[in-house]
FIKOL-223346 format. One record per residue (C-alpha): x, y, z; residue in one letter; residue number from 1. Coordinates in steps of 0.05 Angstrom, whole numbers, plus 32768, in hexadecimal, padded with zeros to 4 digits. Layout:
+------+------+------+------+-------+
:   xx :   yy :   zz : lovo : rotor :
+------+------+------+------+-------+
:    X :    Y :    Z :    A :   NUM :
...
+------+------+------+------+-------+
This chain:
+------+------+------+------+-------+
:   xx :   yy :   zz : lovo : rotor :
+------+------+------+------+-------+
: 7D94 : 7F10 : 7E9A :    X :     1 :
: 7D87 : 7EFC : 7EE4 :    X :     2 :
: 7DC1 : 7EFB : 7F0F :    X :     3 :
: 7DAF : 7EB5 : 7F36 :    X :     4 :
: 7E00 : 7EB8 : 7F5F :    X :     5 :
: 7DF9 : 7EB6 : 7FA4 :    X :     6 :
: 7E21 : 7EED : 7FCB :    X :     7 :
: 7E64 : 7EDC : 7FDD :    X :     8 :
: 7E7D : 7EED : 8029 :    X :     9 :
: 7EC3 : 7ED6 : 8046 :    X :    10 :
: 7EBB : 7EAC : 8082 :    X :    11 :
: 7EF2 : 7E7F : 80A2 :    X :    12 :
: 7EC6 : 7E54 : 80C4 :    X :    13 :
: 7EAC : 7E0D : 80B6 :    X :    14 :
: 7E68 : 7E03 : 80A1 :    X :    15 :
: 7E38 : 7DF7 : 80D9 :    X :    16 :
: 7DF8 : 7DC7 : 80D6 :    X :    17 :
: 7DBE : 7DE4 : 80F8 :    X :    18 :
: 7D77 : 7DCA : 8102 :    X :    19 :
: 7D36 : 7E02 : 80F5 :    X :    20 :
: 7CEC : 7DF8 : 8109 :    X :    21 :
: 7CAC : 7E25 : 80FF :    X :    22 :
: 7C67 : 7E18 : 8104 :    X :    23 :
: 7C47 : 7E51 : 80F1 :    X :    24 :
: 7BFE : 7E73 : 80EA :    X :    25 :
: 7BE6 : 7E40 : 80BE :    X :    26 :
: 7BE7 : 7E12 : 80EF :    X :    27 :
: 7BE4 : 7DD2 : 80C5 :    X :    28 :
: 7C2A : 7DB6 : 80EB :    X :    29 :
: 7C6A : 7DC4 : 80F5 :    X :    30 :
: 7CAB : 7DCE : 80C5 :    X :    31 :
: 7CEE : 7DB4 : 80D6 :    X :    32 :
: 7D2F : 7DB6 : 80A7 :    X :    33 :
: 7D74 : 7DA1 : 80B3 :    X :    34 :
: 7DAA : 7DD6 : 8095 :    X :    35 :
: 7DEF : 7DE0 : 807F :    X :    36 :
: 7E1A : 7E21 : 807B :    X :    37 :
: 7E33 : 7E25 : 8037 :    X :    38 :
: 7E7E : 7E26 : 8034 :    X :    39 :
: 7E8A : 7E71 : 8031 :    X :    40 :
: 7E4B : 7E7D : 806D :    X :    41 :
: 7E2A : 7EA8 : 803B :    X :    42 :
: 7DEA : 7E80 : 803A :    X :    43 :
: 7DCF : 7E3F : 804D :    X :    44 :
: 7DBB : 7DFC : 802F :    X :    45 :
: 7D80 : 7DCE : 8040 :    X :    46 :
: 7D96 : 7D82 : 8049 :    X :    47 :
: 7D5B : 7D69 : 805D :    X :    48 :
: 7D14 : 7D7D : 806E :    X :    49 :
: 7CDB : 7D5C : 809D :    X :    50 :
: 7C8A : 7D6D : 80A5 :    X :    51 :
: 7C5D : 7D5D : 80E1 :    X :    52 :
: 7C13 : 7D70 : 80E0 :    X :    53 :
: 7BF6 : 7D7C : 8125 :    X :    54 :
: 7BC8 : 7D48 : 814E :    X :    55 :
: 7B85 : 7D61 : 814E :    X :    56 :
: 7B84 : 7D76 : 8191 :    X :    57 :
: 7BC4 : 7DA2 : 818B :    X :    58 :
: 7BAA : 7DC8 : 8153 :    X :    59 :
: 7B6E : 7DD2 : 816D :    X :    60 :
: 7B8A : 7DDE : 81B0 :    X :    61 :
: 7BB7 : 7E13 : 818A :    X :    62 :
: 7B78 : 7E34 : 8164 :    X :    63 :
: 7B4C : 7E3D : 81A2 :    X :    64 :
: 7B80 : 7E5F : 81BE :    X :    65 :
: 7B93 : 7E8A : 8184 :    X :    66 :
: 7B4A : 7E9B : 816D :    X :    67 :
: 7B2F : 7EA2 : 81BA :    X :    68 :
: 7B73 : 7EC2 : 81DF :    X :    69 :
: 7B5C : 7EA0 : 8210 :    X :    70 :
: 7B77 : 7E5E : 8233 :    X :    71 :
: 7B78 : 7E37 : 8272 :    X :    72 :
: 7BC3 : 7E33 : 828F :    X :    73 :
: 7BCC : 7DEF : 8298 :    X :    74 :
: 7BB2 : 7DDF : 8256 :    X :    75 :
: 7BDF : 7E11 : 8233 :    X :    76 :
: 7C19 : 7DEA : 825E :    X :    77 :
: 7BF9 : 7DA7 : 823D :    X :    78 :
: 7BFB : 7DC2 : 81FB :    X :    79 :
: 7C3B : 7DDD : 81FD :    X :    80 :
: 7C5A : 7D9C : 8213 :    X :    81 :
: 7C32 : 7D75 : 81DE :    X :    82 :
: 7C4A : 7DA8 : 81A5 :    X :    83 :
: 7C90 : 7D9F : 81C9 :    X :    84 :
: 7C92 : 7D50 : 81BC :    X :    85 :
: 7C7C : 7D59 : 817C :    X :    86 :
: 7CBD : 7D8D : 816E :    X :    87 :
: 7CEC : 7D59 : 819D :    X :    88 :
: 7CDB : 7D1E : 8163 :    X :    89 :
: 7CF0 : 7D50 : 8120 :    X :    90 :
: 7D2E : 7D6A : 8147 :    X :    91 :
: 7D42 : 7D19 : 8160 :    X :    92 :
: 7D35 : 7D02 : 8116 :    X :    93 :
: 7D61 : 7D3C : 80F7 :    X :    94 :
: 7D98 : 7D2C : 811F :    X :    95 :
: 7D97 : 7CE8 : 8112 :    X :    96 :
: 7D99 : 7CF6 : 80CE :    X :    97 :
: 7DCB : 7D2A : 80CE :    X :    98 :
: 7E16 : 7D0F : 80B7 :    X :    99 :
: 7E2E : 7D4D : 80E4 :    X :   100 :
: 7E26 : 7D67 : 812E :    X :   101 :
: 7DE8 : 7D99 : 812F :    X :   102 :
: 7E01 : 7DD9 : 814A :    X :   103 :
: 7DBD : 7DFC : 8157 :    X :   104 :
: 7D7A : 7DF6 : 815B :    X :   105 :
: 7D53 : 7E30 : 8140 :    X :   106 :
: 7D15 : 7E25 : 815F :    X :   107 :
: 7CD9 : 7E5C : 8157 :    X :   108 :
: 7CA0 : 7E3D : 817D :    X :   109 :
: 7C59 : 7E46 : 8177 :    X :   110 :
: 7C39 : 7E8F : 8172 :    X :   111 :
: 7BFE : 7E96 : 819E :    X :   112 :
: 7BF7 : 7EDC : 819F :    X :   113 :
: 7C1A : 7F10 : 8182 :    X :   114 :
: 7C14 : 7F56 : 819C :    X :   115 :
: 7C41 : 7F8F : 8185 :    X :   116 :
: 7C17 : 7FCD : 819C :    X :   117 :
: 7C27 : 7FB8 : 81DF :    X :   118 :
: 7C72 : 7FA0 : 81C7 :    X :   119 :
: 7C5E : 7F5B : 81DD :    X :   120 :
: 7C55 : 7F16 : 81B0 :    X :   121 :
: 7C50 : 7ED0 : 81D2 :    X :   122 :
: 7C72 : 7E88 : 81B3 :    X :   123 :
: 7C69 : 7E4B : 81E2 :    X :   124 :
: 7CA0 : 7E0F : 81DB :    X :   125 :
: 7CCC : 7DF8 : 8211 :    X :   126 :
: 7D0F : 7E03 : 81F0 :    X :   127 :
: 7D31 : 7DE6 : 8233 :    X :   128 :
: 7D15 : 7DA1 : 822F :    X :   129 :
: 7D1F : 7DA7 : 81E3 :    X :   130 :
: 7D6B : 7DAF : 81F1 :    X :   131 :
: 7D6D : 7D78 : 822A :    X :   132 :
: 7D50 : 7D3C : 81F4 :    X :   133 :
: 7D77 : 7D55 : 81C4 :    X :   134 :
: 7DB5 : 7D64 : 81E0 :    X :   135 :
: 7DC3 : 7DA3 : 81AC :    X :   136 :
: 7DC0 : 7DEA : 81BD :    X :   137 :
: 7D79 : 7E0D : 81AE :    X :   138 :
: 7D71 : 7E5B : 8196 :    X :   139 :
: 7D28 : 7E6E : 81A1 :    X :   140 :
: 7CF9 : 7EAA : 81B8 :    X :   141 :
: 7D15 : 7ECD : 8179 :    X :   142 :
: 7CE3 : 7F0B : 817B :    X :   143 :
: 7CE4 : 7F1B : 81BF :    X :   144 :
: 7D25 : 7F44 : 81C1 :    X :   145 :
: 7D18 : 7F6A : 8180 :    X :   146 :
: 7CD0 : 7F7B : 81A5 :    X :   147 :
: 7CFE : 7F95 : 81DB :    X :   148 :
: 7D23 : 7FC6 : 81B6 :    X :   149 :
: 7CE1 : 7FE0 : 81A3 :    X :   150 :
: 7CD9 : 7FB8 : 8162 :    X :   151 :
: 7C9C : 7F90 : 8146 :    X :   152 :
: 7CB1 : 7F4F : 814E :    X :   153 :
: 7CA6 : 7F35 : 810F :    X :   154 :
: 7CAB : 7F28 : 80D7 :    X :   155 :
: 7CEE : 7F0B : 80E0 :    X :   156 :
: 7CF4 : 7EE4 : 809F :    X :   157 :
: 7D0D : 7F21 : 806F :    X :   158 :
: 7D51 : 7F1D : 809A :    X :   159 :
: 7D5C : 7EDA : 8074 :    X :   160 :
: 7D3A : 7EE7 : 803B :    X :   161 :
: 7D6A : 7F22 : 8036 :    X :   162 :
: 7DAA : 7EEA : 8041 :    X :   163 :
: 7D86 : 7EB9 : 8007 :    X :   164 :
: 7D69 : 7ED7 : 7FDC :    X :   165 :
: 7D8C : 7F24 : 7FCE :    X :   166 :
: 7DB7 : 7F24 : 7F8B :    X :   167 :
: 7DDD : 7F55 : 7F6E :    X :   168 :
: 7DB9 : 7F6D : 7F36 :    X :   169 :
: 7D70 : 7F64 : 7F3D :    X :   170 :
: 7D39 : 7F84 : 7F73 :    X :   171 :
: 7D15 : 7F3F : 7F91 :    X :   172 :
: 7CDD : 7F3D : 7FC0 :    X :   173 :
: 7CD0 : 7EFF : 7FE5 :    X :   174 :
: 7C85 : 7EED : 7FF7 :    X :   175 :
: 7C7C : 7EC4 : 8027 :    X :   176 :
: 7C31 : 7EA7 : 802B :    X :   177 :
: 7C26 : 7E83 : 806E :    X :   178 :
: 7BE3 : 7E90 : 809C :    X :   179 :
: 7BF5 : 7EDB : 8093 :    X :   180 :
: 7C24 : 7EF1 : 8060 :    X :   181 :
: 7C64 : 7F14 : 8057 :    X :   182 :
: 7C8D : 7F44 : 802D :    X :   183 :
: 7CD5 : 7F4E : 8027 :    X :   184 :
: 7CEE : 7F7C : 7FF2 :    X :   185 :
: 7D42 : 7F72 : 7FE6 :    X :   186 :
: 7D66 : 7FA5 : 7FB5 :    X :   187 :
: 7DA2 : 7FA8 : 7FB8 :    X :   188 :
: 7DC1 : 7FE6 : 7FD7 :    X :   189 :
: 7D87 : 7FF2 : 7FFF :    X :   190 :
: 7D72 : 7FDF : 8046 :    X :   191 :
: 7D4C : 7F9D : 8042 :    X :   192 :
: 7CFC : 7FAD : 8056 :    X :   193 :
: 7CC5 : 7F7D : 806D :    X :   194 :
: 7C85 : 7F74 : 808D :    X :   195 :
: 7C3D : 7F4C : 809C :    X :   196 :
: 7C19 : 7F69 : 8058 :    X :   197 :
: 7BD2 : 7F46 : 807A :    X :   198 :
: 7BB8 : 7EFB : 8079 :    X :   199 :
: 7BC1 : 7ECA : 803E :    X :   200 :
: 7BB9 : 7E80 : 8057 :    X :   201 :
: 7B8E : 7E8B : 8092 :    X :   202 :
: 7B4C : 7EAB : 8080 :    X :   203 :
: 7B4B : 7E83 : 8044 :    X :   204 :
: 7B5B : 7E39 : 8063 :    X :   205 :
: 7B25 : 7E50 : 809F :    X :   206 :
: 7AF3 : 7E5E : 806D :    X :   207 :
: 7B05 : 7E1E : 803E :    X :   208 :
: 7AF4 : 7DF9 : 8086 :    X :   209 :
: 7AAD : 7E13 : 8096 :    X :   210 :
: 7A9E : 7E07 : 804D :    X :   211 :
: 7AB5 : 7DD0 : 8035 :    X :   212 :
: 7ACC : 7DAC : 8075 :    X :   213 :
: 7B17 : 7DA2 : 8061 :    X :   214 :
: 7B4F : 7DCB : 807C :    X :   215 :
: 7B6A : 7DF2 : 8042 :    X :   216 :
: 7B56 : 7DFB : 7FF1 :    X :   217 :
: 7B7A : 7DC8 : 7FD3 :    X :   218 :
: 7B9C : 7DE4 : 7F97 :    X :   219 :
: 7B6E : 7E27 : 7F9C :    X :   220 :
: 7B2F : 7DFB : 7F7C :    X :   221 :
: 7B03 : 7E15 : 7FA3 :    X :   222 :
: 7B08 : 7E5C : 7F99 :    X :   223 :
: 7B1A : 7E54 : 7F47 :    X :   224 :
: 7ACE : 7E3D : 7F4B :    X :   225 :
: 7ABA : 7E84 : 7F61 :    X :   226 :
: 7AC2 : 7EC9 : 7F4F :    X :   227 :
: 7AE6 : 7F0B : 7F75 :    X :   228 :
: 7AAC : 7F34 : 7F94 :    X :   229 :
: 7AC2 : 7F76 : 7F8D :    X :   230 :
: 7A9A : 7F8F : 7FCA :    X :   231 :
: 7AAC : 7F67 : 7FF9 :    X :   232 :
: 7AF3 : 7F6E : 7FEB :    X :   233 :
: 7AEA : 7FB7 : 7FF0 :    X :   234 :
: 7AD2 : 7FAF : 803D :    X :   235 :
: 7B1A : 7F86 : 8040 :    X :   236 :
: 7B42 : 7FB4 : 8022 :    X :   237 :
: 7B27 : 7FE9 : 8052 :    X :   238 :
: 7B46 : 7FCA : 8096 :    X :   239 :
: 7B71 : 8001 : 80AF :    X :   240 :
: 7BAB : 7FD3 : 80B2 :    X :   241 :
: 7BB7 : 7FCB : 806C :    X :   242 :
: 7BC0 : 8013 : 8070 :    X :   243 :
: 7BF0 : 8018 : 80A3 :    X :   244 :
: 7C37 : 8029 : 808B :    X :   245 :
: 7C6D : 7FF2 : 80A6 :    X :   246 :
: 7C92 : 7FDF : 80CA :    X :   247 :
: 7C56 : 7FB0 : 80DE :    X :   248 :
: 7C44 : 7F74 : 80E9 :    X :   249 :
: 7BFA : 7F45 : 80FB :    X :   250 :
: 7BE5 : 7EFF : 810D :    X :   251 :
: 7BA9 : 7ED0 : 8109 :    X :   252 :
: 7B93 : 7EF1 : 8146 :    X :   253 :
: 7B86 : 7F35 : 811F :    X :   254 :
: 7B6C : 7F13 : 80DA :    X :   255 :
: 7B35 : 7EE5 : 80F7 :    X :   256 :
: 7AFA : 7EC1 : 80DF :    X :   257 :
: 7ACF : 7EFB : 8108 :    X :   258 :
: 7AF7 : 7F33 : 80E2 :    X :   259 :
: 7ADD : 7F17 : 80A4 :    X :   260 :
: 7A94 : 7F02 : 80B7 :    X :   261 :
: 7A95 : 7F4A : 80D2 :    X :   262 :
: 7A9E : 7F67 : 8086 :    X :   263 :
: 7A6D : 7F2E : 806D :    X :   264 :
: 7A38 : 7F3C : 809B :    X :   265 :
: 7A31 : 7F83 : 807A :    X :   266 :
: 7A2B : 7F63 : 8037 :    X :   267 :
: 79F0 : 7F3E : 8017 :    X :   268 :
: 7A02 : 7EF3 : 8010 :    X :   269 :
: 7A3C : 7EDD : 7FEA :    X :   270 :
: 7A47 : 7E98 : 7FD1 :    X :   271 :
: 7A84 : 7E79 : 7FFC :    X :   272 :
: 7AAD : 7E6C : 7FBB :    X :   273 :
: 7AA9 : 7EB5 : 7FA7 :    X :   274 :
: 7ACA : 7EC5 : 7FEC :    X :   275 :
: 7AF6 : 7E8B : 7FE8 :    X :   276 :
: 7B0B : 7EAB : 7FAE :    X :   277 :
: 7B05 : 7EF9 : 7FCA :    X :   278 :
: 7B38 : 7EEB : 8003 :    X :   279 :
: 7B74 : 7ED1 : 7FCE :    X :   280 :
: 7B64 : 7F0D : 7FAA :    X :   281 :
: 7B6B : 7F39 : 7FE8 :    X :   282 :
: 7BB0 : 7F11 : 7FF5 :    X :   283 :
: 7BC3 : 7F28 : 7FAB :    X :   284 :
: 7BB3 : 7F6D : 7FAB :    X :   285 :
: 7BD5 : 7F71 : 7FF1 :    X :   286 :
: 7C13 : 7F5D : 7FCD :    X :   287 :
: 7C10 : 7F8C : 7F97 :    X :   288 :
: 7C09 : 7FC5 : 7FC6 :    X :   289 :
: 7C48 : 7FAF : 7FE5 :    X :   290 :
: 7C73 : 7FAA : 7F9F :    X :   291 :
: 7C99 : 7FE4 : 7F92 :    X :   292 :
: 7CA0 : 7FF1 : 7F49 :    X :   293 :
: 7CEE : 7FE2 : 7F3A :    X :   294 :
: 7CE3 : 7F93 : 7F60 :    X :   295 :
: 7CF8 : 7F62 : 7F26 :    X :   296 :
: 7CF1 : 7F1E : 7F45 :    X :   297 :
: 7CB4 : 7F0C : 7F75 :    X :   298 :
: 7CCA : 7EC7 : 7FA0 :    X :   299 :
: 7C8F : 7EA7 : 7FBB :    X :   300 :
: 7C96 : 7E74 : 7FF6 :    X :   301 :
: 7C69 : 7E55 : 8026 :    X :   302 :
: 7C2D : 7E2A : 8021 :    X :   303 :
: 7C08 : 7E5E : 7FFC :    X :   304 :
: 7C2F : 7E49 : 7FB4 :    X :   305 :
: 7C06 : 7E09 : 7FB7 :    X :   306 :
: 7BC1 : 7E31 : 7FB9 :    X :   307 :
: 7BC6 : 7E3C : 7F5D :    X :   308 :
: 7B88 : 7E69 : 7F69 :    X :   309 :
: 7BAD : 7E9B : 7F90 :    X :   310 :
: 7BFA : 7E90 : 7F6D :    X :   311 :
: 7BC6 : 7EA4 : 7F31 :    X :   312 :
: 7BA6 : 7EE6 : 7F4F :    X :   313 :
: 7BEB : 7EF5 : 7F62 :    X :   314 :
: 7C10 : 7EEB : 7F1E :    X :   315 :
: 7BD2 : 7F15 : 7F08 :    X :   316 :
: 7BD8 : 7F46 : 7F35 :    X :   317 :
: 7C21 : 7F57 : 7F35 :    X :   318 :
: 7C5A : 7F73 : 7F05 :    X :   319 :
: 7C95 : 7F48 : 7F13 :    X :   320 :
: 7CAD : 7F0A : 7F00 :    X :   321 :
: 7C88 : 7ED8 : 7F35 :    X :   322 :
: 7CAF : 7E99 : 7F42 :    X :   323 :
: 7CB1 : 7E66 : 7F80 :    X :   324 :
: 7CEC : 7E64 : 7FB1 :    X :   325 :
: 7D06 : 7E1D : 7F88 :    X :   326 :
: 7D27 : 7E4C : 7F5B :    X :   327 :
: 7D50 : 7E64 : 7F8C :    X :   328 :
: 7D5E : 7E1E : 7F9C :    X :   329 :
: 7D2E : 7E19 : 7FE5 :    X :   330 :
: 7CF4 : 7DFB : 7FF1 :    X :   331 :
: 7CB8 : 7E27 : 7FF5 :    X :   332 :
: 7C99 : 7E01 : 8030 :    X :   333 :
: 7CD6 : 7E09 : 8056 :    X :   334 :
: 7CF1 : 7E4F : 8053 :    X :   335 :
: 7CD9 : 7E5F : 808F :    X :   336 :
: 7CF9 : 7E20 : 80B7 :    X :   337 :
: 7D38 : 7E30 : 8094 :    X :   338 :
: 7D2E : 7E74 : 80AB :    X :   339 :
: 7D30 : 7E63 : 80F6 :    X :   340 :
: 7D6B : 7E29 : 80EB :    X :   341 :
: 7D94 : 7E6F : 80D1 :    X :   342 :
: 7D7A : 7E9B : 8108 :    X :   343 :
: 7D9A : 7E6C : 813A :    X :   344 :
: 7DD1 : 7E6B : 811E :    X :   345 :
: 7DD7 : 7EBB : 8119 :    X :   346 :
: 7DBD : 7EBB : 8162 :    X :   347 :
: 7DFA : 7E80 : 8177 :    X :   348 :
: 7E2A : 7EB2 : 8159 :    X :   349 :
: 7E0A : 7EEB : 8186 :    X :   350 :
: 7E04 : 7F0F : 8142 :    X :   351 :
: 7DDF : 7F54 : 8141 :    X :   352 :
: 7DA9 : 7F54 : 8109 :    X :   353 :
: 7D90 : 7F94 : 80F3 :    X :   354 :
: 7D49 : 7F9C : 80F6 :    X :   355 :
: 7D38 : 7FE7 : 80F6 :    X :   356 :
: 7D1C : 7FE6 : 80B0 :    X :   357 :
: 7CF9 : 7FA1 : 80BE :    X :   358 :
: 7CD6 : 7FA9 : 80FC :    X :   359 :
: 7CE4 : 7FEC : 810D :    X :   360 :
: 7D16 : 7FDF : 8149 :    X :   361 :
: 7D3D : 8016 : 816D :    X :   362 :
: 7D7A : 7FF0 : 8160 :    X :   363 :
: 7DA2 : 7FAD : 8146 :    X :   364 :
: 7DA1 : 7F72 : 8172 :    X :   365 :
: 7DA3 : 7F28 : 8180 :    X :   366 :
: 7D6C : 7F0B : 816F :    X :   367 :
: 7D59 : 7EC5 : 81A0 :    X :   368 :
: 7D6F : 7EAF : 81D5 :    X :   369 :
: 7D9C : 7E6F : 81E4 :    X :   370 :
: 7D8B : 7E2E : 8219 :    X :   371 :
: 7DC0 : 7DFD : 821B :    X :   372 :
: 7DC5 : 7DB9 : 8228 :    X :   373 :
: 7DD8 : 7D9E : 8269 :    X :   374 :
: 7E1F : 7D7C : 8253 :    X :   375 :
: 7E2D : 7D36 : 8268 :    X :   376 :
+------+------+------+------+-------+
């Protein structure tokens, strides 16, 4: 029998309400959720959630930048105060809606680049003008520090997964499909793991695009129409990073819509809906590499659990039970902004989170960075 009990911890203080935001390599808007401690800190709860898709020109603004690494400085200072607003309205319509004073803001910003061979990753958001409309204390640049120590960066996620969603009894793994996805694997008595296991979302909505002029594969239709071509997702499956042991971690900037034409160029002509359906299948059998043997429960979370095509390669693909984050009572769109409203709170407390296993830091540390509000 599954052991669904949340872990128990002793904590004398009152529960805090914190707000959590992440937009992340999908790039289809941003996530905000307002949370509560439970009573004994052990966890949190969401109250309320709120989505935003992008203007036009921010997204795109954000893609040219991400696909190109290139940009014009006062049009990256543009965009950043655009995305900015954007995060100003979720936060101000939180707090009105929040019966209790917000303690933090965990606030992750945008990733334009992320770069850890050079121990270097780059998220725009101007957290000080976030806490001056506001009025409430914001936690952000959450990966630099850890990058400091000598760790990856990312992914940062398996440090709550690990607070969620570990039980007593069972081995879980947490899958988290955004742009790129990634693993955490929790059993208990053993040092939480995670990593980037390669893209899910973002070759696959970039490809949907060219070929069928909308922005993602509603429901995985599109690719259920085709079939996997094995050699094509051979040429995948041969990118050095997939064998690469972690700690590690990758971004849209790695996975591109070049990488694949690359492999596709060496191929005679493939009908889009077989790739469509190719790149869930290389999402699946990334996920299966990353499964231990003795991992009972896979928790899948993201946008990627709306795709049925690739929740189906998966569940094909993989020995454990596969269920959505809802059964762990969270959202699966919003794991990730709850993520960020508990990193700020970790980072208000100045707590050390231990990352060695994660992203292959020296050390522990504090993770973020605080800007207060100028007080009245």
């Amino acid at each position: 029998m599954l052991n669904w009990l949340f872990k128990t911890s002793h904590n004398p203080k009152l529960p805090r309400t914190a707000i959590g935001l992440m937009s992340g390599t999908s790039l289809d808007g941003l996530d905000a959720c307002l949370v509560r401690e439970t009573l004994d800190g052990s966890r949190i709860e969401v109250i309320q959630t709120l989505e935003t898709s992008f203007p036009t020109e921010v997204e795109r603004g954000f893609k040219r930048i991400i696909e190109t690494g290139q940009a014009n400085l006062s049009d990256l200072l543009r965009l950043e105060s655009d995305y900015t607003d954007i995060v100003i309205q979720q936060c101000q319509q939180l707090i009105q809606a929040s019966h209790d004073p917000v303690s933090v803001i965990g606030f992750h910003g945008q990733t334009l680049w992320h770069e850890p061979d050079i121990g270097s990753t780059l998220q725009i958001g101007f957290a000080e003008r976030l806490a001056e409309k506001t009025g409430v204390t914001v936690a952000h640049q959450f990966r630099r520090g850890d990058m400091a120590r000598g760790g990856q960066g990312a992914p940062l996620a398996p440090l709550f997964h690990e607070a969620h969603f570990l039980r007593d009894t069972e081995n879980v793994a947490v899958l988290n499909l955004g742009g790129i996805a990634n693993i955490s694997l929790l059993m208990p008595g053993r040092p939480t793991m995670g990593w980037d296991i390669g893209p899910a979302n973002t070759l696959a909505d970039g490809w949907h695009q060219i070929h069928r002029q909308q922005p993602f594969d509603r429901g995985g239709a599109f690719a259920a129409s085709g079939s996997i071509n094995q050699e094509l997702l051979g040429r995948l499956l041969s990118d050095p990073y997939f064998a690469k042991e972690p700690p590690k971690s990758t971004g849209r900037e790695y996975f591109t819509q070049a990488w694949l034409d690359n492999a596709l160029q060496k191929l005679p002509s493939i009908d889009p809906a077989d790739v469509q359906a190719t790149l869930n299948q290389l999402t699946a059998e990334q996920v299966h590499k990353a499964l231990p043997e003795d991992i009972h429960i896979l928790v899948v979370c993201g946008g990627g659990v709306h795709n049925a095509h690739l929740m189906d390669m998966i569940d094909d693909t993989v020995e454990p039970l596969v269920v959505t984050s809802d059964t762990f009572a969270i959202d699966p769109d919003y794991v990730e902004a709850a993520c960020f409203a508990w990193l700020g709170l970790q980072c208000l407390d100045n707590k050390q989170l231990k990352t060695e296993k994660i992203t292959g830091s020296i050390t522990s540390g504090v993770l973020g960075s605080i800007v207060n509000p100028t007080r009245g």
